[in-house]
KEMIMI-948476 format. One record per residue (C-alpha): residue number from 1; residue in three letters; chain; z, y, x. Coordinates in Angstrom, 1 decimal. Layout:
REM residues N
[atom NUM, 'ALA', 'A', [Z, Y, X]]
...
***
This chain:
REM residues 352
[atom 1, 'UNK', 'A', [-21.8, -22.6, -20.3]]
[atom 2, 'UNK', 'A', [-24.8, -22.1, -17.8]]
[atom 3, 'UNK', 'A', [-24.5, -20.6, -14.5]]
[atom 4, 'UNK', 'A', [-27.1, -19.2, -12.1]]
[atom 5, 'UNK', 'A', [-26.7, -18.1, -8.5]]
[atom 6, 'UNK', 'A', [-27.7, -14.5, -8.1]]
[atom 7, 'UNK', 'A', [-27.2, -14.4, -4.4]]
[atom 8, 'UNK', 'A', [-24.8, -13.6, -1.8]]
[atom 9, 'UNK', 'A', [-22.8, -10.2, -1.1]]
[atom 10, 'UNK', 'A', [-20.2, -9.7, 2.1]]
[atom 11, 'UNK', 'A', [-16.7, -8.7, 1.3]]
[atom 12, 'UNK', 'A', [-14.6, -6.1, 3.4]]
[atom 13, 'UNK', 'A', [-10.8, -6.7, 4.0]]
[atom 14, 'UNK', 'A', [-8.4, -4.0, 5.0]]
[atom 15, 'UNK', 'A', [-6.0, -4.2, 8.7]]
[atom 16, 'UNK', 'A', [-3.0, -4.0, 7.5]]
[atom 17, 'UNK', 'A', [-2.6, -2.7, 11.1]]
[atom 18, 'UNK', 'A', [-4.2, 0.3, 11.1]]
[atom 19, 'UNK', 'A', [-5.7, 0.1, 7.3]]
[atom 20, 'UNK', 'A', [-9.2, -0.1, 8.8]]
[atom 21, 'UNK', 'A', [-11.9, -1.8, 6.9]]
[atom 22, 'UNK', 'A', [-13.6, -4.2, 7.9]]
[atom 23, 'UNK', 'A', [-16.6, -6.8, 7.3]]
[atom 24, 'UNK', 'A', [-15.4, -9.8, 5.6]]
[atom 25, 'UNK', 'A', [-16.9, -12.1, 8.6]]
[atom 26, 'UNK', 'A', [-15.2, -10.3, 11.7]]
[atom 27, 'UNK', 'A', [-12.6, -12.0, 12.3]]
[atom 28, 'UNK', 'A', [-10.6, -9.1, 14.3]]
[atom 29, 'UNK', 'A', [-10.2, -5.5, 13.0]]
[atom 30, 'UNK', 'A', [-13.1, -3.4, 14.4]]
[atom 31, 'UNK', 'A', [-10.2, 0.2, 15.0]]
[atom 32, 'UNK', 'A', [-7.2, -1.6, 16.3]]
[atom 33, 'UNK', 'A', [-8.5, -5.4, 17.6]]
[atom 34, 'UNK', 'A', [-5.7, -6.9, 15.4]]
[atom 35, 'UNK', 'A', [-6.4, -10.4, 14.4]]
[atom 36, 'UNK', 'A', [-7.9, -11.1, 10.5]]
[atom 37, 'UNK', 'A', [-4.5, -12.1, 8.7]]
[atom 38, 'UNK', 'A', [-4.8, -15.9, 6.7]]
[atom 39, 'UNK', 'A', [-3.3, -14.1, 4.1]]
[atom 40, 'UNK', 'A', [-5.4, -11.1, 3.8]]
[atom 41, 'UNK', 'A', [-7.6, -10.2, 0.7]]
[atom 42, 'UNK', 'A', [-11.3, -10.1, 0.5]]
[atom 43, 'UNK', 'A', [-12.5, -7.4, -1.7]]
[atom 44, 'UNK', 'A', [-15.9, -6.4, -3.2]]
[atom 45, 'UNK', 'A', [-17.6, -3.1, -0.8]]
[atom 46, 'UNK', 'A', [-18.8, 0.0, -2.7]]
[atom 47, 'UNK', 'A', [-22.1, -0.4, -0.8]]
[atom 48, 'UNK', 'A', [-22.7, -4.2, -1.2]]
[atom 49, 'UNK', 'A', [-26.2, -5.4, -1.4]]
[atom 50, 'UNK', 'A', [-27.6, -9.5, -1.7]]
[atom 51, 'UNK', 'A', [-28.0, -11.0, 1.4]]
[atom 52, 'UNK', 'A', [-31.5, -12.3, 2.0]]
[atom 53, 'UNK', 'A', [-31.1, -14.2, 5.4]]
[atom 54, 'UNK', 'A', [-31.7, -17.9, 4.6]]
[atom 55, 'UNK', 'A', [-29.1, -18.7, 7.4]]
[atom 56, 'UNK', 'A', [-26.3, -16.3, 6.3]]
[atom 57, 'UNK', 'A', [-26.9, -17.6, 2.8]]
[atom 58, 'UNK', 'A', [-26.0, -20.5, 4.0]]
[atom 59, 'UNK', 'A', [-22.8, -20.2, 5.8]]
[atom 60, 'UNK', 'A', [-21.9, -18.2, 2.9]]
[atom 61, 'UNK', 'A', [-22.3, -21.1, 0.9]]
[atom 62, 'UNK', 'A', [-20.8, -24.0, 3.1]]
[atom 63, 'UNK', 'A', [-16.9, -22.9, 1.4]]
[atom 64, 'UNK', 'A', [-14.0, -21.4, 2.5]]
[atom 65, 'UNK', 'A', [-12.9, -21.1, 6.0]]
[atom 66, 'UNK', 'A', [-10.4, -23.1, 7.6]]
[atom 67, 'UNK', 'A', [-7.5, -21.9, 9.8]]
[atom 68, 'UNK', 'A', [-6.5, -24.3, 12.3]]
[atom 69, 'UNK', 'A', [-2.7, -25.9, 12.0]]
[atom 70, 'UNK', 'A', [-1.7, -25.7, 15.5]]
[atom 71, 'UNK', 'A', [-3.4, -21.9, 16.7]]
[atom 72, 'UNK', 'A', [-4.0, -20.5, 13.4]]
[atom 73, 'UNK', 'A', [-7.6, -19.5, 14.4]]
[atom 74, 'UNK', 'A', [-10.7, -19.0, 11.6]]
[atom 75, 'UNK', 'A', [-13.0, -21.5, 12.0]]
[atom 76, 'UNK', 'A', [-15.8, -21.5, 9.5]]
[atom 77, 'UNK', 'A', [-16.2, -24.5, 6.5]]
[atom 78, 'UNK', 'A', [-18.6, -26.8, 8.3]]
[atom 79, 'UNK', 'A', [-16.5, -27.4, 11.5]]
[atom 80, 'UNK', 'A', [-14.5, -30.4, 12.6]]
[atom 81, 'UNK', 'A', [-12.4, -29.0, 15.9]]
[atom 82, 'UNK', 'A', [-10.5, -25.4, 16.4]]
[atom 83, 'UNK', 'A', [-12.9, -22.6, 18.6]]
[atom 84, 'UNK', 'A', [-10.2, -22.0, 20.2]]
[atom 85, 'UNK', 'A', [-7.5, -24.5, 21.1]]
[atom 86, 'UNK', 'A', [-10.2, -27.8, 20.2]]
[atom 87, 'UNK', 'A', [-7.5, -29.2, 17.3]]
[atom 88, 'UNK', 'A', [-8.6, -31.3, 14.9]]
[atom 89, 'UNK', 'A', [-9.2, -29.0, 11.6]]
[atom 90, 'UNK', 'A', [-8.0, -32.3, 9.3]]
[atom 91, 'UNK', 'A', [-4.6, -30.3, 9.8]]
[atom 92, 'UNK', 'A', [-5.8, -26.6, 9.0]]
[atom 93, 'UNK', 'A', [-5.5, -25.2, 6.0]]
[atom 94, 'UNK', 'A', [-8.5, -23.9, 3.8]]
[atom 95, 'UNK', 'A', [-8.8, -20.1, 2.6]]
[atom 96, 'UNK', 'A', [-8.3, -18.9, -0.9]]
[atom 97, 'UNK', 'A', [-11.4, -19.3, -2.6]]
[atom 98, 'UNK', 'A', [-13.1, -19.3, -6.2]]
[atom 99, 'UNK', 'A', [-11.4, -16.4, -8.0]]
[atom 100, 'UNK', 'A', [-13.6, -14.1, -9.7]]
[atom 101, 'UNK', 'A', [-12.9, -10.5, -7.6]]
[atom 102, 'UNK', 'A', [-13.3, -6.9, -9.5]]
[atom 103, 'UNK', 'A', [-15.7, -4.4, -9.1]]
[atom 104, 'UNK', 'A', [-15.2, -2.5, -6.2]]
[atom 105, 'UNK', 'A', [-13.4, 1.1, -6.4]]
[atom 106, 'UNK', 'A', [-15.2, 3.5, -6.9]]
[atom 107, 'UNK', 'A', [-15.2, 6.0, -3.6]]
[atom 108, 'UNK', 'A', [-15.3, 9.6, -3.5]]
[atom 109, 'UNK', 'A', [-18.8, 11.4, -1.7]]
[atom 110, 'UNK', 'A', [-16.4, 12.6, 1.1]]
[atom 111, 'UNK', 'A', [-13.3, 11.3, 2.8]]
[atom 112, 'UNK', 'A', [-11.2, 13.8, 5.1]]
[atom 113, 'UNK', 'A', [-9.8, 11.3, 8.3]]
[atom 114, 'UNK', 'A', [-5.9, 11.5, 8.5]]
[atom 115, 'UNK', 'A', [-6.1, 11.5, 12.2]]
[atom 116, 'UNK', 'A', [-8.2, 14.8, 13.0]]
[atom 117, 'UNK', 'A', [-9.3, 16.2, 9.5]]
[atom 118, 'UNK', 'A', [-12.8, 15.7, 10.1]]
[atom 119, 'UNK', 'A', [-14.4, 15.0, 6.3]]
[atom 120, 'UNK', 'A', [-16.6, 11.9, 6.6]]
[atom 121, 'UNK', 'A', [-19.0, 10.0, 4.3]]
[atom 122, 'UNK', 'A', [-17.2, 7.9, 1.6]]
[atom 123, 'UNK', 'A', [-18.6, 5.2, 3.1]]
[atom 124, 'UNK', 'A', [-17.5, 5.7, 5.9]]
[atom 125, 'UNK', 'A', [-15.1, 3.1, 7.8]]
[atom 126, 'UNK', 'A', [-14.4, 5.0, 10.9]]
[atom 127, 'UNK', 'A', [-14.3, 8.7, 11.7]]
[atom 128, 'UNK', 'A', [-17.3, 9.9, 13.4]]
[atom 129, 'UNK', 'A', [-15.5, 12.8, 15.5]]
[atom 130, 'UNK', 'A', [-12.4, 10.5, 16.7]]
[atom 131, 'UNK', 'A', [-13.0, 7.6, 16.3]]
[atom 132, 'UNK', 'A', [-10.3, 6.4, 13.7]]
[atom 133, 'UNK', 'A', [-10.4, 4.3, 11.1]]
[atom 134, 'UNK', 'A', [-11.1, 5.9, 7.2]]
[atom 135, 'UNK', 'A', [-8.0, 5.1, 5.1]]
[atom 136, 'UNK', 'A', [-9.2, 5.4, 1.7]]
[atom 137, 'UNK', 'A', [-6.1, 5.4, -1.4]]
[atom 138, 'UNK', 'A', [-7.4, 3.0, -3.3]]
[atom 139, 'UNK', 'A', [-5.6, -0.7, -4.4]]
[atom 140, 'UNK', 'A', [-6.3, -3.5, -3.4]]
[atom 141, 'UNK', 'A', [-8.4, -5.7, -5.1]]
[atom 142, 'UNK', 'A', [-6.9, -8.5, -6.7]]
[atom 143, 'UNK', 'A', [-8.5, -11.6, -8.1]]
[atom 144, 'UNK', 'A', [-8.9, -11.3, -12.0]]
[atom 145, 'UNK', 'A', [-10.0, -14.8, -13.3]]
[atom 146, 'UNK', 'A', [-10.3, -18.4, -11.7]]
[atom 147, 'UNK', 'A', [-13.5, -19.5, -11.4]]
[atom 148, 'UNK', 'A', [-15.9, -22.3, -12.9]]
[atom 149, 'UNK', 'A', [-15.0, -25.9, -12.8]]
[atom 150, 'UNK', 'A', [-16.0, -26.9, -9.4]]
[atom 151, 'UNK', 'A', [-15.0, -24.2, -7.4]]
[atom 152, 'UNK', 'A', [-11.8, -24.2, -4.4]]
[atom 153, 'UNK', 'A', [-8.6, -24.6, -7.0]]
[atom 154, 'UNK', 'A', [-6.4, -21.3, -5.8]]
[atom 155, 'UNK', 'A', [-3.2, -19.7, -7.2]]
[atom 156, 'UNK', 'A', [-3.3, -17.5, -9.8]]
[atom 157, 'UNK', 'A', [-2.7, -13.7, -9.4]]
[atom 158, 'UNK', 'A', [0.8, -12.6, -11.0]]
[atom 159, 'UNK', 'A', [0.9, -10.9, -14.7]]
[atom 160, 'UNK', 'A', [1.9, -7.4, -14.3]]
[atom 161, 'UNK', 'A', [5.3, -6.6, -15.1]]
[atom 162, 'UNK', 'A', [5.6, -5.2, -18.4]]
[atom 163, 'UNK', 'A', [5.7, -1.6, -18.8]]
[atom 164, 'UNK', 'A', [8.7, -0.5, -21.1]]
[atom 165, 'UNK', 'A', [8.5, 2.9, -19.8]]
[atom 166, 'UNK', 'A', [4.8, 3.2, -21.2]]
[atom 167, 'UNK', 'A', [6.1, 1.0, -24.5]]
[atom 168, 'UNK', 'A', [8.8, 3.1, -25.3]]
[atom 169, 'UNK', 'A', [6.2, 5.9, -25.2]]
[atom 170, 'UNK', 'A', [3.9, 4.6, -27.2]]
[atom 171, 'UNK', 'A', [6.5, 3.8, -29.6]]
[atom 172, 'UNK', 'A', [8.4, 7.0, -29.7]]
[atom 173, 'UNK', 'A', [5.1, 8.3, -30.2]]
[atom 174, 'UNK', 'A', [4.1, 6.1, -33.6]]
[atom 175, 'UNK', 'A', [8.0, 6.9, -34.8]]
[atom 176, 'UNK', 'A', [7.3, 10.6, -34.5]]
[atom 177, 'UNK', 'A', [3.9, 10.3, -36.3]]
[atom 178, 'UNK', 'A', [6.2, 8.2, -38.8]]
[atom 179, 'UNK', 'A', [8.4, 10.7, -38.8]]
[atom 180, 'UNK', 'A', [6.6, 13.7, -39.7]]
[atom 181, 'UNK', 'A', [4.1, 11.8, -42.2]]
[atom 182, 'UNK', 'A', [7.5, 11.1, -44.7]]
[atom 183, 'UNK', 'A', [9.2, 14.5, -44.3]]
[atom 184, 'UNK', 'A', [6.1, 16.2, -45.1]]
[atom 185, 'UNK', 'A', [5.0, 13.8, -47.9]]
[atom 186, 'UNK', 'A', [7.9, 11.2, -49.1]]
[atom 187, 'UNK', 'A', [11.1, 13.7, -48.0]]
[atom 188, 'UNK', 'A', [12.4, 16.2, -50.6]]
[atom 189, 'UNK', 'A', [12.5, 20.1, -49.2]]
[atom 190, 'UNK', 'A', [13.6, 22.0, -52.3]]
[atom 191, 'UNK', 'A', [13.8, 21.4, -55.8]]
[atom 192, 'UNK', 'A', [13.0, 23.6, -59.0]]
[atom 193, 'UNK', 'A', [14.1, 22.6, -63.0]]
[atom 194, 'UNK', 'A', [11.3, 21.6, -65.2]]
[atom 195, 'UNK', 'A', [10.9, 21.2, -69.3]]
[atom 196, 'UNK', 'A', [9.2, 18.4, -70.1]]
[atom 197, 'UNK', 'A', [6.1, 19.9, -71.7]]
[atom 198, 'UNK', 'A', [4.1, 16.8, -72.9]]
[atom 199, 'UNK', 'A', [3.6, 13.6, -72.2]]
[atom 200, 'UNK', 'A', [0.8, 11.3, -71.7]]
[atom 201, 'UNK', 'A', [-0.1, 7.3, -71.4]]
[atom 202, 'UNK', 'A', [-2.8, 4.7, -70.9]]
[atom 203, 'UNK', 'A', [-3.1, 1.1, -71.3]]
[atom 204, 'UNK', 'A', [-5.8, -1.3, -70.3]]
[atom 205, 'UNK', 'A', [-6.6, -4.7, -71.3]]
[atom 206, 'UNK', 'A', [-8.7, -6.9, -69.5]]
[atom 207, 'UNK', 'A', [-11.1, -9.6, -71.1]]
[atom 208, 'UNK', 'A', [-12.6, -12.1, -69.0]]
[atom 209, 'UNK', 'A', [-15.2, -15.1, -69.1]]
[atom 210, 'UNK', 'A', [-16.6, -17.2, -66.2]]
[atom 211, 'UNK', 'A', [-19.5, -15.8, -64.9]]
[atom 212, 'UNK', 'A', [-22.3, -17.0, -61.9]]
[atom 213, 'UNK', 'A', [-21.6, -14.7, -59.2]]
[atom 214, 'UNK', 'A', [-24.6, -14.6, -56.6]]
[atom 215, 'UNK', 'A', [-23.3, -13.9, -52.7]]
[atom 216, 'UNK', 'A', [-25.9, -13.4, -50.2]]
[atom 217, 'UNK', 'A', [-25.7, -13.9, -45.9]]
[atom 218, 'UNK', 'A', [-21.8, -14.0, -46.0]]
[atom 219, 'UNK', 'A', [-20.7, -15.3, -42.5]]
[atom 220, 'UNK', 'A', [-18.9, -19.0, -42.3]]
[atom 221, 'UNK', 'A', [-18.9, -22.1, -45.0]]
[atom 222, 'UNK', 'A', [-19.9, -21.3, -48.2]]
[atom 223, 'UNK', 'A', [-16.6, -22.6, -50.8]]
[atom 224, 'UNK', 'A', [-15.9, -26.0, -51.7]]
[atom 225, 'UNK', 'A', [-17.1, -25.4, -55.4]]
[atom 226, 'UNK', 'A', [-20.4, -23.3, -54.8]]
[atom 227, 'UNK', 'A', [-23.8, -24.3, -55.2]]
[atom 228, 'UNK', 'A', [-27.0, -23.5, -54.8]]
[atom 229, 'UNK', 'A', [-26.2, -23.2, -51.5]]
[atom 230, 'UNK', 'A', [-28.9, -22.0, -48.6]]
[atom 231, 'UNK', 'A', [-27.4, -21.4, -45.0]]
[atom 232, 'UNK', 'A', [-28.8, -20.5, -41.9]]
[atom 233, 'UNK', 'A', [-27.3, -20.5, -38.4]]
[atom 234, 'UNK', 'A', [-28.2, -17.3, -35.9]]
[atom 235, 'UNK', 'A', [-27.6, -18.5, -32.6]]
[atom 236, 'UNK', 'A', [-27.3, -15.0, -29.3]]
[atom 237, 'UNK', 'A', [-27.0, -15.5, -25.6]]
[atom 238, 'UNK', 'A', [-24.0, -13.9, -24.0]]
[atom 239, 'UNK', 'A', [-24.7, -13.2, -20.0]]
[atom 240, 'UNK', 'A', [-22.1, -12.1, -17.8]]
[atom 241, 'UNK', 'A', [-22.2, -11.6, -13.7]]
[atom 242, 'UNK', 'A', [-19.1, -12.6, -11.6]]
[atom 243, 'UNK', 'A', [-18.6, -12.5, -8.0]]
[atom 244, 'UNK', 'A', [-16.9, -15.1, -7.3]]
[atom 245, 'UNK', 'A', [-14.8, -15.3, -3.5]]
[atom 246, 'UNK', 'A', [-16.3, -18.1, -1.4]]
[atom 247, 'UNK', 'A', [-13.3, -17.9, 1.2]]
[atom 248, 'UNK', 'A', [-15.3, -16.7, 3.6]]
[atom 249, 'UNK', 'A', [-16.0, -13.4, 3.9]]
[atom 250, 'UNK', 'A', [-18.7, -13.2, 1.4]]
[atom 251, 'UNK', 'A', [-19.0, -13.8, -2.3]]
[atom 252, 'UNK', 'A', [-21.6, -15.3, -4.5]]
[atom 253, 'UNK', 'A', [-22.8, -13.5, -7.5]]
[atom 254, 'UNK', 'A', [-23.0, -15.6, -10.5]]
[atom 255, 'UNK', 'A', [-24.8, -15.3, -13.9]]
[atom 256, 'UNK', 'A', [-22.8, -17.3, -16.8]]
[atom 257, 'UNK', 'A', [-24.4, -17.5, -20.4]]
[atom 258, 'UNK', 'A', [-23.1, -18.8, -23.3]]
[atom 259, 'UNK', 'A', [-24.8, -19.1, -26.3]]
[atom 260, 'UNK', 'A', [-22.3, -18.3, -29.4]]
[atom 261, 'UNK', 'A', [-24.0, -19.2, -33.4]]
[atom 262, 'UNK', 'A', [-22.7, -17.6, -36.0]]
[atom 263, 'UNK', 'A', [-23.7, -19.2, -39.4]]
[atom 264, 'UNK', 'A', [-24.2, -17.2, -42.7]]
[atom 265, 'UNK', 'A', [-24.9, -18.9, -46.4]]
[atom 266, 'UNK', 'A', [-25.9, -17.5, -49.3]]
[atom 267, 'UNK', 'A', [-24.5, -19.2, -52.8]]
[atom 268, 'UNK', 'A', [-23.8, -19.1, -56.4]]
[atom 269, 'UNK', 'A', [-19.9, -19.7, -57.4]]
[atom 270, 'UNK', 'A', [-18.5, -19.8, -61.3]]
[atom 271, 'UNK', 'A', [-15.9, -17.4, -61.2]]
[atom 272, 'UNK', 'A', [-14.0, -15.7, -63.8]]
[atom 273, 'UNK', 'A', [-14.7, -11.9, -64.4]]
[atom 274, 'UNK', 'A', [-14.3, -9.3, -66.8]]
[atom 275, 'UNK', 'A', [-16.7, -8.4, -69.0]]
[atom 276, 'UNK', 'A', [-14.7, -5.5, -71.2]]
[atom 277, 'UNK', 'A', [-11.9, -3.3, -70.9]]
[atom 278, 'UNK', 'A', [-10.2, -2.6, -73.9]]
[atom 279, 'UNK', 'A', [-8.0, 0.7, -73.5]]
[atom 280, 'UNK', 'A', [-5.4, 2.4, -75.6]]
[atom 281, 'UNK', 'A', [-4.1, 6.1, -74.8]]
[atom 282, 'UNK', 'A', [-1.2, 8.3, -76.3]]
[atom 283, 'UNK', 'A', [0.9, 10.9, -76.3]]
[atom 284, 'UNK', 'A', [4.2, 9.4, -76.8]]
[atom 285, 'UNK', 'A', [6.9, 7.6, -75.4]]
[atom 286, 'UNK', 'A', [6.2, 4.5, -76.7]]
[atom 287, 'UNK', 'A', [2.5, 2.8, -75.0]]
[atom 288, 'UNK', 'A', [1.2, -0.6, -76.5]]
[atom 289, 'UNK', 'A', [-1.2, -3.0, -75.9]]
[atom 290, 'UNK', 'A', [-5.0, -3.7, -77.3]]
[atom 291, 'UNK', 'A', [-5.3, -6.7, -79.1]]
[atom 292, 'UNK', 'A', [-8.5, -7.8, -78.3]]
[atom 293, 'UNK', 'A', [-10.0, -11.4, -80.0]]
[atom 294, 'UNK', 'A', [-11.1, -13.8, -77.4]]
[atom 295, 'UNK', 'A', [-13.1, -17.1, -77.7]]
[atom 296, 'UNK', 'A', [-13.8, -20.4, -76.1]]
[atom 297, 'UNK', 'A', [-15.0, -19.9, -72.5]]
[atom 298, 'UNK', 'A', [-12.7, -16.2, -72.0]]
[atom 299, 'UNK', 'A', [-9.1, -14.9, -71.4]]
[atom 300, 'UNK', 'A', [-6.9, -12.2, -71.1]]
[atom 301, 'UNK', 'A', [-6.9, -10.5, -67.6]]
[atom 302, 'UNK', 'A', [-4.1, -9.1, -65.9]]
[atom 303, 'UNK', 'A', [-2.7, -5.9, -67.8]]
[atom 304, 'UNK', 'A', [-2.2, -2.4, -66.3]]
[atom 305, 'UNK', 'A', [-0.9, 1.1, -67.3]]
[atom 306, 'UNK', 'A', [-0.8, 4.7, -66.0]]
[atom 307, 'UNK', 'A', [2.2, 7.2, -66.9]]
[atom 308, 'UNK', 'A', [2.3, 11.1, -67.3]]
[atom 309, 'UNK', 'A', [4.6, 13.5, -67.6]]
[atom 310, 'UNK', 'A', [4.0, 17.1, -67.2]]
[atom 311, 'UNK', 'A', [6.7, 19.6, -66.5]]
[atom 312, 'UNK', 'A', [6.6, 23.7, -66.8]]
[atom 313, 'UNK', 'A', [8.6, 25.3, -64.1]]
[atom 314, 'UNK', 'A', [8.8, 28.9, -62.7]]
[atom 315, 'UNK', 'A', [6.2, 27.6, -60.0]]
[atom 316, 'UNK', 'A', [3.9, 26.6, -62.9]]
[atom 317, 'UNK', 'A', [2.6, 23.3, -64.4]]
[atom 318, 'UNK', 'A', [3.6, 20.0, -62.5]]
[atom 319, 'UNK', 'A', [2.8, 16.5, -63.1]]
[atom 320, 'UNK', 'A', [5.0, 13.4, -62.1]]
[atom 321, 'UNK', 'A', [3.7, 9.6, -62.6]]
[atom 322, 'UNK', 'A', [6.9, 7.5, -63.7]]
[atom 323, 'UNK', 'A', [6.5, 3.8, -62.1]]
[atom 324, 'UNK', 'A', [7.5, 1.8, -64.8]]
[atom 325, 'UNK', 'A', [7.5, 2.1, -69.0]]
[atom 326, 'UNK', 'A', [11.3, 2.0, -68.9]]
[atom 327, 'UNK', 'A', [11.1, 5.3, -66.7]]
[atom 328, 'UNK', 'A', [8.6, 7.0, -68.8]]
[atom 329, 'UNK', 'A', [10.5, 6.5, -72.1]]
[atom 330, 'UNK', 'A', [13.6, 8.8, -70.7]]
[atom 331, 'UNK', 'A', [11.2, 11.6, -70.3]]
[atom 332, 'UNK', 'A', [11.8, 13.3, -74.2]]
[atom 333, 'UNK', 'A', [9.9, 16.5, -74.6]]
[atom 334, 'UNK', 'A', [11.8, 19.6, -74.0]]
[atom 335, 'UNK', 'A', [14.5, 17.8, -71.6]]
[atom 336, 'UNK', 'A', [15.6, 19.4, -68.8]]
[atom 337, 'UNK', 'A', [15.2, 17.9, -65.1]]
[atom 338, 'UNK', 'A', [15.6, 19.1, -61.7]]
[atom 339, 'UNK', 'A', [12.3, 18.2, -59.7]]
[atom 340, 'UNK', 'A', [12.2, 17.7, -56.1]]
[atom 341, 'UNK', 'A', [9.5, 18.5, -53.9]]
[atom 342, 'UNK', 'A', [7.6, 18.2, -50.7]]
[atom 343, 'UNK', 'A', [6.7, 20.5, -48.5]]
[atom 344, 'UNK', 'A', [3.2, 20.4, -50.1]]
[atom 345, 'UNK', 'A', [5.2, 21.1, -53.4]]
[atom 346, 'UNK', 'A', [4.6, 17.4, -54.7]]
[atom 347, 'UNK', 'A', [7.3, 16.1, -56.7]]
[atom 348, 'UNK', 'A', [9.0, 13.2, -54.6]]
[atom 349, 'UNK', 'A', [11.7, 12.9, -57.3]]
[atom 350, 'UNK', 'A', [13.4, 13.4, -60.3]]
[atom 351, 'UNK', 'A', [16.9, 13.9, -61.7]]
[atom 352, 'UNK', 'A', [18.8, 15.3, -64.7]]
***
């Protein structure tokens, strides 16, 4: 994995005073003067742009801030004493830092202020009429992913609750689909009687002889047992951006690449495969078998066979495919059977 700085980009957080937002740096809400919580989340700004002044850069950079252990004052990453009561920041206690943050929300072009109604910019943080601060009904942002192997080790957001309400949906849902698929198909809805009119069968025998089978760019290791074997490896570079928290009121946009290879072979294998099909039909109950002559080098494939009977009803000529030979011998000619069908008027089922 290769990273590459992008830049810097400052946060906002929200008062949970007054639900103001605010620029990650200020360290006391701009509507109501209520000190930054330690606790409080940075999030990503709808408007944010990279930072180009060297020095702000830099602070960015430095790491989290620390809040001092005997005031609780911010203090910023590269000091040694509180701002405010002169303790010795050895005993503060470092921000959150290094977790990956999610794109900010997406804002609508006009916010109405819940103080006065005045409709305001999206952007807005306070209303320009009153004066109040823009409370926009969006979430939080949360953190979504630690960061790369270096970065301030922080605790992990929660997994979400699971949503059994949604599952059972979801799942009523497929057992309705289910549902409906096997009463119109699979479910009987009326029946009719049927004469066996005729019947019908086919056999199929399979011979077979090892053969050179040729396989061209398939993906992955070529088999154990193939030869002529030519491979080649193609090799893509995967970017991704993250803005990563820095603790401080900004974040640093990071490019990650990986580069993923993917390698594809062509080969020659021996394998066995059938060079003829010897068939056999009827119009009886009683289907065999071809006996086909096979030589050194060959064998017998896997046998298969297809069953027919046809039935004249008052709705007209039906067919019905018996699953086995056993079932297809019971079908005499001129035997009566009541046939039941689908709503599509398949049959789904016989009986005498």
């Amino acid at each position: 994995m290769q990273s590459k700085s992008k830049g810097v980009v400052q946060l906002e957080w929200v008062c949970p005073n007054c639900e103001g937002r605010n620029p990650g740096p200020v360290k006391t809400c701009a509507s109501c003067g209520a000190p930054q919580p330690e606790n409080v989340q940075f999030q990503r700004a709808s408007d944010e742009k990279l930072i180009t002044d060297d020095k702000v850069v830099a602070a960015a950079k430095a790491g989290a801030d620390i809040h001092c252990g005997f005031c609780g004052t911010r203090n910023p990453a590269t000091a040694e004493t509180c701002s405010q009561c002169g303790g010795d920041l050895k005993e503060g206690k470092a921000r959150q830092a290094g977790q990956v943050l999610q794109a900010a929300p997406t804002l609508p072009k006009v916010i109405a202020c819940t103080n006065c109604g005045t409709e305001n910019p999206g952007t807005a943080k306070t209303c320009s009429n009153c004066g109040a601060p823009i409370k926009v009904n969006v979430p939080a942002q949360k953190p979504v992913a630690a960061a790369r192997s270096g970065a301030t080790s922080a605790a992990q957001p929660k997994a979400k609750p699971f949503n059994w309400l949604i599952a059972g949906g979801i799942g009523a849902f497929l057992l309705a689909c289910c549902a409906a698929i096997f009463f119109m198909f699979m479910a009987p809805s009326r029946s009719v009687q049927g004469t066996v009119e005729s019947v019908y069968w086919k056999t199929s025998v399979p011979v077979q002889e090892v053969r050179a089978v040729n396989y061209s760019n398939e993906r992955g290791n070529p088999p154990s047992d193939a030869y002529n074997v030519s491979c080649q490896t193609d090799s893509q570079e995967i970017c991704e951006d993250k803005t990563i928290d820095k603790g401080n009121g900004y974040a640093e946009v990071v490019t990650e690449c990986r580069t993923e290879t993917e390698q594809y072979c062509s080969y020659t294998v021996d394998e066995w495969a059938t060079i003829q099909t010897y068939d056999l039909d009827g119009s009886n109950l009683n289907p065999v078998y071809a006996s086909p002559s096979v030589f050194s080098g060959q064998r017998l494939g896997s046998t298969s066979a297809s069953y027919q009977v046809n039935f004249s009803t008052a709705d007209g000529q039906m067919a019905y495919s018996p699953g086995s030979e056993s079932e297809f011998r019971q079908f005499q000619p001129g035997s009566q059977w009541n046939l039941k069908l689908n709503v599509v008027g398949s049959i789904v089922g016989v009986e005498r």
